[in-house]
C-alpha positions as CSV (number, residue, x, y, z in Angstrom):
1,X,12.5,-8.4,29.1
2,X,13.9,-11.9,28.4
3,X,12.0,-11.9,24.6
4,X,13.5,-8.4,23.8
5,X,17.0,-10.2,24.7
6,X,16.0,-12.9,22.0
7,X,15.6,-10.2,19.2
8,X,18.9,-10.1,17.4
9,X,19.6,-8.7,14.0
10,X,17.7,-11.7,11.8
11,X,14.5,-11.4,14.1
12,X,14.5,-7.6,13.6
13,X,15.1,-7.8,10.2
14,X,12.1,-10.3,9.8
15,X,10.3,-7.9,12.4
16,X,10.8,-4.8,10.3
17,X,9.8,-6.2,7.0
18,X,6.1,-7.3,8.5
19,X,5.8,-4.2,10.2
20,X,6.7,-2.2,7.1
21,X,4.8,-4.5,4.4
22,X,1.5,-4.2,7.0
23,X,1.5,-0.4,7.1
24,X,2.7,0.1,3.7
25,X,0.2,-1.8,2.0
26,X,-2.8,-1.3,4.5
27,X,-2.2,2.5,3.4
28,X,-1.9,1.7,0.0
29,X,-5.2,0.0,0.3
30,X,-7.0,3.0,2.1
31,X,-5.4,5.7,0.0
32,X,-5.4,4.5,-3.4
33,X,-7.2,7.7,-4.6
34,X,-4.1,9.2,-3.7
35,X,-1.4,7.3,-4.7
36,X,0.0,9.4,-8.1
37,X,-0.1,12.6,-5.8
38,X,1.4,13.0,-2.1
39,X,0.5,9.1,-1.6
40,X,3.3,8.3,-3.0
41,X,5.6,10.3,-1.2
42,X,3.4,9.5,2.1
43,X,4.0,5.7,1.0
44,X,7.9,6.0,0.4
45,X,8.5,7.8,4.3
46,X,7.1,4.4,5.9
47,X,9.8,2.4,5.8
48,X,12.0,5.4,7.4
49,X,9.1,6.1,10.1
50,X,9.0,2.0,11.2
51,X,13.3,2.0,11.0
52,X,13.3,5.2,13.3
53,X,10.5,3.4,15.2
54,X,12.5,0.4,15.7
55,X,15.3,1.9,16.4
56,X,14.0,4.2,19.6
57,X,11.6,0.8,20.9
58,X,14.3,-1.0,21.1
59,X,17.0,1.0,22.2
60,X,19.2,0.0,19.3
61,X,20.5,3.6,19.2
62,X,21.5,5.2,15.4
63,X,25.0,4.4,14.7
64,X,24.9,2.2,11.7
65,X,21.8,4.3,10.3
66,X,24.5,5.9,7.9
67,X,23.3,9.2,9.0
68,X,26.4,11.1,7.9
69,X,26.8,13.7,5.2
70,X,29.6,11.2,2.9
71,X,32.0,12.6,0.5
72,X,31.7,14.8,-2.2
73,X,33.0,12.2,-4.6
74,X,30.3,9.6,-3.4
75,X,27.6,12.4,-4.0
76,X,29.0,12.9,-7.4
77,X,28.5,9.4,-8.0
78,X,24.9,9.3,-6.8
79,X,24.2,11.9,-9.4
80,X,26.1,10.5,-12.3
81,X,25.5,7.4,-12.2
82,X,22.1,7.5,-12.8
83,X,22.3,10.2,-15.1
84,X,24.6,8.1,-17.5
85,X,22.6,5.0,-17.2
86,X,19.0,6.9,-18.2
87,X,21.0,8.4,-21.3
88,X,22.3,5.4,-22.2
89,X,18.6,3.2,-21.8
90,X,17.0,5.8,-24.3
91,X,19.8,5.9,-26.6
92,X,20.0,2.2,-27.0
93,X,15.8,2.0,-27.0
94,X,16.3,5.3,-29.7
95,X,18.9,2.9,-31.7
96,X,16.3,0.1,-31.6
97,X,13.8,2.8,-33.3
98,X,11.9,1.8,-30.2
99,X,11.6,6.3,-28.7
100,X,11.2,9.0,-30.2
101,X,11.2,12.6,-28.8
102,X,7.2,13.4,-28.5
103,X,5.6,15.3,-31.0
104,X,3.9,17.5,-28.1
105,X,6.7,18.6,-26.5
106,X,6.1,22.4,-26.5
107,X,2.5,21.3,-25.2
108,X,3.7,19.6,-21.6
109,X,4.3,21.0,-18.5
110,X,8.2,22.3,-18.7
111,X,8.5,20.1,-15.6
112,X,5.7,17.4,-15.0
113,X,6.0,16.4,-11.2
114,X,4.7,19.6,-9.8
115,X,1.0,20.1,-9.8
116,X,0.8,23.4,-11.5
117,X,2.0,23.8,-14.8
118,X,5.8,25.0,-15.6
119,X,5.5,27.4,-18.8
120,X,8.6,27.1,-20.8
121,X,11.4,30.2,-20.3
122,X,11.1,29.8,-24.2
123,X,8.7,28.4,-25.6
124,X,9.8,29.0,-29.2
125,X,12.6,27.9,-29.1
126,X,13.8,24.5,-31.1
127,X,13.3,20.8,-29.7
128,X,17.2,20.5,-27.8
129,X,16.9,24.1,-26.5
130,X,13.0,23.0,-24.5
131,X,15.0,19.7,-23.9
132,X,18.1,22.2,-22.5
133,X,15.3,24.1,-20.5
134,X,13.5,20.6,-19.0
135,X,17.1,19.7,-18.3
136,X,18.2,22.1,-16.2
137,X,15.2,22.1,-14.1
138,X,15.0,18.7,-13.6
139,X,18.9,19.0,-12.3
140,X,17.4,22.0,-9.7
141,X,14.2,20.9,-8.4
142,X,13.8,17.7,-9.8
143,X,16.9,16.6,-7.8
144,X,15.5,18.9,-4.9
145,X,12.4,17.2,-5.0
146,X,14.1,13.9,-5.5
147,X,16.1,14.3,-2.2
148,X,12.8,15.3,-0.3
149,X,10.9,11.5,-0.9
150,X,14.1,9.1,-1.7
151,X,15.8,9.2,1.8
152,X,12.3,7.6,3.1
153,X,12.7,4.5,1.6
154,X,16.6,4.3,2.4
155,X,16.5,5.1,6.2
156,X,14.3,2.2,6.2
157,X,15.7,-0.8,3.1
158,X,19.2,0.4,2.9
159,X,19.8,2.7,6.7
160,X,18.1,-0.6,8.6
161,X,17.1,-4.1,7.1
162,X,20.5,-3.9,4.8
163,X,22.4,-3.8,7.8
164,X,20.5,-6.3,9.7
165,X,20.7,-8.8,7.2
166,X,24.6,-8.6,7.0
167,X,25.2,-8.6,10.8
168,X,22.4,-11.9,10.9
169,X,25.0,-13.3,8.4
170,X,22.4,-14.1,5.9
171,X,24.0,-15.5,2.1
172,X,23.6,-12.4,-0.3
173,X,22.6,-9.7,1.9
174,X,21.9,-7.6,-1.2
175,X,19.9,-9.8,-3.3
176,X,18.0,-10.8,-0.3
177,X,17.0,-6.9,0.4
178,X,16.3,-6.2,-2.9
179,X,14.3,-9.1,-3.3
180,X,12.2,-7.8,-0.1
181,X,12.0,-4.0,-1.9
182,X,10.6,-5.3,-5.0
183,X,7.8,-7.4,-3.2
184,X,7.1,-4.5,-1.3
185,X,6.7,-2.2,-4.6
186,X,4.2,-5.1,-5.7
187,X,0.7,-3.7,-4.6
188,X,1.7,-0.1,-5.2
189,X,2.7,-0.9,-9.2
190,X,-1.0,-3.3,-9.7
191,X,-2.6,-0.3,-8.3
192,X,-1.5,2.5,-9.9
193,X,-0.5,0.8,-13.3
194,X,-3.0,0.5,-15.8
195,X,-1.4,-0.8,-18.9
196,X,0.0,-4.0,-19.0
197,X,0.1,-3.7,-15.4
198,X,1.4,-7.8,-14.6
199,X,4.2,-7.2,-17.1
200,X,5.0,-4.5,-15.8
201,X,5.0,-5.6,-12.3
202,X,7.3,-8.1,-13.2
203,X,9.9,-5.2,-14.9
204,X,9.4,-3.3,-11.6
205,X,10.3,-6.4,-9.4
206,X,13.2,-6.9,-12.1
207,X,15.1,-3.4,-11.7
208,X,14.0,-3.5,-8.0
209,X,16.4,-6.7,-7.5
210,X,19.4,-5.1,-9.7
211,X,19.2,-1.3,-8.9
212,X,19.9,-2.5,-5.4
213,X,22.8,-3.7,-5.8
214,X,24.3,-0.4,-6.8
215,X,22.3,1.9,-4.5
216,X,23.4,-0.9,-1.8
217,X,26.8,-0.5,-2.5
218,X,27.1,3.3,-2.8
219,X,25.1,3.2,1.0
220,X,28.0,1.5,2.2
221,X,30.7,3.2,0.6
222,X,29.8,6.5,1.7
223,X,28.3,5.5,4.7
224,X,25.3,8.0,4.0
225,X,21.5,6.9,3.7
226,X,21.8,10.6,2.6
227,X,24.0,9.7,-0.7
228,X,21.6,6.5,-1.3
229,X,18.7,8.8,-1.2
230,X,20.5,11.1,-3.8
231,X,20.7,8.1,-5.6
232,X,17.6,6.5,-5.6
233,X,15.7,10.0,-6.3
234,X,18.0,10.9,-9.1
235,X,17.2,7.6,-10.6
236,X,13.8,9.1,-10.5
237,X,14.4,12.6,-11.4
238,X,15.8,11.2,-14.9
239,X,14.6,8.4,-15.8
240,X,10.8,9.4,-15.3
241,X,10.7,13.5,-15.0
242,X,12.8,13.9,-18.0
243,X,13.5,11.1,-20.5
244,X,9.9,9.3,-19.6
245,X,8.9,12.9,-20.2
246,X,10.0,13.7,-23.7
247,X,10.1,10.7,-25.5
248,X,7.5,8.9,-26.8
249,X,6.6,5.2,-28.4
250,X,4.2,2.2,-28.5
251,X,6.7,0.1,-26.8
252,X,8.5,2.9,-24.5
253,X,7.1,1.5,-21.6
254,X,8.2,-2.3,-22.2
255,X,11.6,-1.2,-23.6
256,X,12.6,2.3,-21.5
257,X,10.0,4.2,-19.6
258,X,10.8,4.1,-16.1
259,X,11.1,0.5,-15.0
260,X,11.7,-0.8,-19.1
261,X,14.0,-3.8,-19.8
262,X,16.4,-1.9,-21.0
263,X,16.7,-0.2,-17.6
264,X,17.0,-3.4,-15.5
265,X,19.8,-4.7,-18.7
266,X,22.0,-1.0,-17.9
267,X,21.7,-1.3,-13.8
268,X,22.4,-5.4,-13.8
269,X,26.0,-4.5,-16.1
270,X,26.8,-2.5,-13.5
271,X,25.7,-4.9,-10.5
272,X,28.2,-7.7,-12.4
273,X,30.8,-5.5,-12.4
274,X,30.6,-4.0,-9.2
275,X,30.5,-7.9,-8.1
276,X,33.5,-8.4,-10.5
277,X,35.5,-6.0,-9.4
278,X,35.1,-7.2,-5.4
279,X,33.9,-3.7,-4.5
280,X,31.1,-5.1,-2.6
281,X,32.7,-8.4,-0.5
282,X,35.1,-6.1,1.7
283,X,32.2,-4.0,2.6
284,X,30.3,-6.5,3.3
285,X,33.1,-8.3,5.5
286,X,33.8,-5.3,7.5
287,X,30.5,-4.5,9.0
288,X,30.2,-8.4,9.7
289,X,33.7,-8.1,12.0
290,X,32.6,-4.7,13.3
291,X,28.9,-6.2,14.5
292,X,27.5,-6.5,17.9
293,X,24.6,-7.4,19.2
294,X,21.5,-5.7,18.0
295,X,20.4,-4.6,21.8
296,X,23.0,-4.2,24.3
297,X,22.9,-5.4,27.8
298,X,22.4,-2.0,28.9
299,X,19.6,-1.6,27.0
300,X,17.8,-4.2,28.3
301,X,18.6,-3.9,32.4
């Protein structure tokens, strides 16, 4: 019992990352087959599994897990957000004559995630009415299906090593997470990637290391892994299942796509001026005051 008393928020931090990285990437390793079907979605519930894990072995108990519903306003947000960054990535890339909308439009899937294909409600109609029609299902089930995978990763990064980090008192809490959350998207992207897979990686690792500094912040905010998970499957509900969708171009994937330069440029802007603006130091300070020990006394009679 004397090691377990030893075990304070840095050490289970550390502890969660190796446990996490070994499953995650052993799986990744053994499943690769799988990996652009339920793999993925299989991959993205590990970290949640190890932080629930953690939490029960060691009796830390669940009340910074940011299990709460958070306010509307905050759920807004989580939608938003990332709604108004995607449009603005492809209308930039679209000014730079980098996208445009694909030719073979009427020819997808109305919705591409799901493995049976969408027919159109209309498939006659002009190119803004299918891109109305992909629009509103991707703001139903997209964000549906969106909700279902995101809050796997959050329990774990944002509901559980975000937290540990700032209670350990480690310099840039955020930067050090998202730092750890790119690495850990590392093997999945060199897998499953096939064009210009390094560069790539290194775009991935990129908007890993900016996005979480807003997905970070709206966590703490709200106080909801819930909202975070909103967040972090809108950002993939837009960016990939409807403007990766329907636009096409050489260069989409270097540019926009889902993880383009563009995307990391939009997400860091707001990173600086959510640091500008000092609406992430206070949060920060307050869970530092309001820390206790990672395992209680009790829990270690």
């Amino acid at each position: 019992m004397a090691v377990t008393r030893r075990l304070n928020s840095g050490s289970l931090a550390c502890l969660f990352t190796a446990v996490t990285f070994l499953l995650s990437w052993t799986f990744l390793f053994l499943a690769a087959d799988w990996l652009k079907g339920w793999g993925a979605f299989v991959l993205m519930w590990i970290p949640a599994a190890v932080a629930i894990g953690f939490r029960i072995m060691f009796r830390e108990g669940f009340g910074d897990a940011g299990f709460h519903a958070g306010r509307p306003r905050y759920w807004l947000l989580a939608v938003a957000v990332p709604l108004a960054l995607a449009t603005a990535t492809y209308f930039v890339a679209w000014l730079l004559k980098q996208v445009e909308i694909t030719p073979y439009l009427k020819q997808q899937s109305m919705f591409g995630p799901v493995p049976v294909r969408l027919t159109w409600f209309n498939a006659d109609a002009g190119t803004l009415a299918l891109l109305g029609q992909r629009f509103l299902v991707v703001m139903t089930l997209g964000l549906v299906m969106g909700m279902l995978s995101g809050p796997g990763e959050e329990i774990g990064w944002r509901g559980y090593l975000l937290p540990r980090l700032i209670k350990a008192k480690v310099r840039y809490p955020i930067l050090v997470s998202g730092l750890i959350w790119g690495t850990w998207h590392m093997p999945f992207v060199l897998l499953t990637f096939e064009h210009e897979r390094y560069v790539t990686a290194a775009l991935y690792f990129l908007l890993c290391v900016v996005f979480a500094v807003f997905i970070s912040w709206i966590r703490l905010a709200s106080n909801s892994v819930f909202v975070a998970g909103m967040a972090h499957g809108a950002y993939n509900t837009f960016y990939q299942d409807f403007y990766d969708h329907s636009f096409a171009g050489p260069h989409k994937w270097f540019w926009a796509g889902e993880v383009g330069l563009l995307c990391s440029i939009m997400f860091g802007a707001l990173a600086l001026w959510l640091f500008k603006t000092n609406r992430i130091a206070p949060l920060l300070q307050q869970i530092r005051v309001d820390s206790t020990p990672a395992i209680s006394a009790s829990a270690v009679a």
